[in-house]
C-alpha positions, 0 to 999 in steps of 0.5 A: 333568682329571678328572670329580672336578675341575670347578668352577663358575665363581667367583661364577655358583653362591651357597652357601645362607644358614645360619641359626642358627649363632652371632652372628658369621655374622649369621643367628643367635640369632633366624634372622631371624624377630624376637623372639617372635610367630605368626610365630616359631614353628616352623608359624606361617604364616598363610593368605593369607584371614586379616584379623586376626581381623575378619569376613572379606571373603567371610563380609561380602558377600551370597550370590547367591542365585537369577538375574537375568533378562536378558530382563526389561523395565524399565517406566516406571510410570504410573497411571490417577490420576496422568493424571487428577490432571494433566487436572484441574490443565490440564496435559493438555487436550484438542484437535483434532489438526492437519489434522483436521476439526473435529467437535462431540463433543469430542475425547480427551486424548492421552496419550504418553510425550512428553507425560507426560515434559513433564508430569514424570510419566516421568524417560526415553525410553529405557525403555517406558512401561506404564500401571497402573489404581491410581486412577479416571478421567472424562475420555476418553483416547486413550492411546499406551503399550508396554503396558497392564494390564488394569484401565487399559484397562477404565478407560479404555474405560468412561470414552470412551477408547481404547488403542493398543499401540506393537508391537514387531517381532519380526524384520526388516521391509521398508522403508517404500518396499518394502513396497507392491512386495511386496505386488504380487509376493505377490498375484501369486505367489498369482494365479499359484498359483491359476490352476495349482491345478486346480478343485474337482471337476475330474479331476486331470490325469495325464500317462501316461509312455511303458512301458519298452522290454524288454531284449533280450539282445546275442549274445555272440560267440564266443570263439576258441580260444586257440593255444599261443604259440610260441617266438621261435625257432620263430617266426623259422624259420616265418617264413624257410620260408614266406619261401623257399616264396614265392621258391621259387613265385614262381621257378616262376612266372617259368619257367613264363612263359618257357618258354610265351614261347619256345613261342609264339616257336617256333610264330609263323613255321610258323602264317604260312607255312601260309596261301601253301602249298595243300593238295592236299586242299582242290584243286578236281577237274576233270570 
């Protein structure tokens, strides 16, 4: 077998399909495109955006223009006017608040947004509530709201009221059972830092540090001379005479001490004889 010989597999390779070759191979006359049309033509696709000819979807929509503002803040609006609408139908009446004492001046219409969604003049609580100064006002008002114009608050004060803003934090507090504890840890650090803070006018108090000690420079020992390295071979006859030189003193040694052993040997029995014979010498003389 040859490289010219190889054959797919029967049925794994599809001939391509060949249109336009006569009626009997079915593809042919129309080659499948159908009778006349856009479509029939040799170059006639069409662009996926095409509806037909009616306005197009992106040519229908609006264009986004500008930003939305994702910090902004949805206010529920209330006017002085429909506050005052609501006193003067009694919807809204005043009253002493529970607990509290008893005073002859009467006391101030609450205003919340509670009470406001009660009245039905806010749909939820879920948005702030700000108070706007369109229309007049008469009857004094404590009002409790997120924020408040300027005009509504003038309005309000003129006419014996008072205003009080809801704060929001902006960032995380202590809670409620902590907050008289670090009180006390924080007027303690301060009583603390006070103390350590030296007076007004007072000298400040400076700690003399003890003067370095001067270096003194070590001796340097001298360096030995350095000796040639000898051979091993020479090394190991060095060693071997000075080995024999010290056999050879200790031998001498060794006769030395024997030789004046056996003098002392020799000498020992005329030194004993010498004291029992007299000298005539040492003989007294007669008179």
């Amino acid at each position: 077998m040859k490289l010219h010989d190889l054959r797919p597999a029967p049925g794994a390779h599809k001939k391509k399909t060949r249109v336009g070759r006569g009626i009997a191979a079915g593809k042919g006359k129309t080659a499948g495109r159908g009778t006349k049309g856009q479509k029939a033509r040799a170059g006639g696709n069409i662009p996926a955006w095409f509806e037909g000819g009616q306005t197009p979807l992106h040519q229908r929509i609006p264009k986004l223009r500008g930003f939305k503002n994702p910090f902004k803040l949805d206010y529920e609006i209330v006017n002085i006017g429909e506050i005052a609408r609501l006193v003067e139908l009694g919807i809204l009446e005043a009253g002493d608040m529970p607990g509290a004492k008893k005073s002859k001046a009467a006391a101030p219409i609450t205003v919340n947004q509670e009470i406001l969604r009660a009245a039905g003049l806010v749909r939820t609580l879920s948005k702030p509530l700000k108070v706007l100064g369109n229309g007049d006002l008469s009857t004094a008002l404590f009002v409790v709201a997120d924020a408040v114009s300027g005009s509504a608050r003038a309005k309000i004060e003129a006419a014996g009221g008072s205003v009080s803003i809801l704060e929001v934090p902006s960032g995380p507090r202590a809670a409620l059972g902590l907050a008289a504890e670090l009180a006390e840890t924080d007027a303690a650090e301060a009583a603390v830092s006070t103390e350590a803070a030296p007076a007004e006018g007072a000298a400040p108090i400076v700690h003399a540090t003890p003067a370095p000690e001067p270096l003194v420079a070590e001796p340097v020992a001298a360096a030995r001379p350095k000796t040639a390295r000898k051979p091993k071979a020479a090394a190991a006859s060095d060693s071997d005479a000075s080995a024999a030189a010290e056999t050879d003193a200790d031998a001498a040694s060794d006769s030395d001490a024997s030789a004046a052993a056996e003098t002392d040997a020799d000498a020992g029995p005329a030194d004993a004889a010498a004291p029992d014979e007299a000298d005539p010498a040492d003989a007294p003389t007669g008179a």
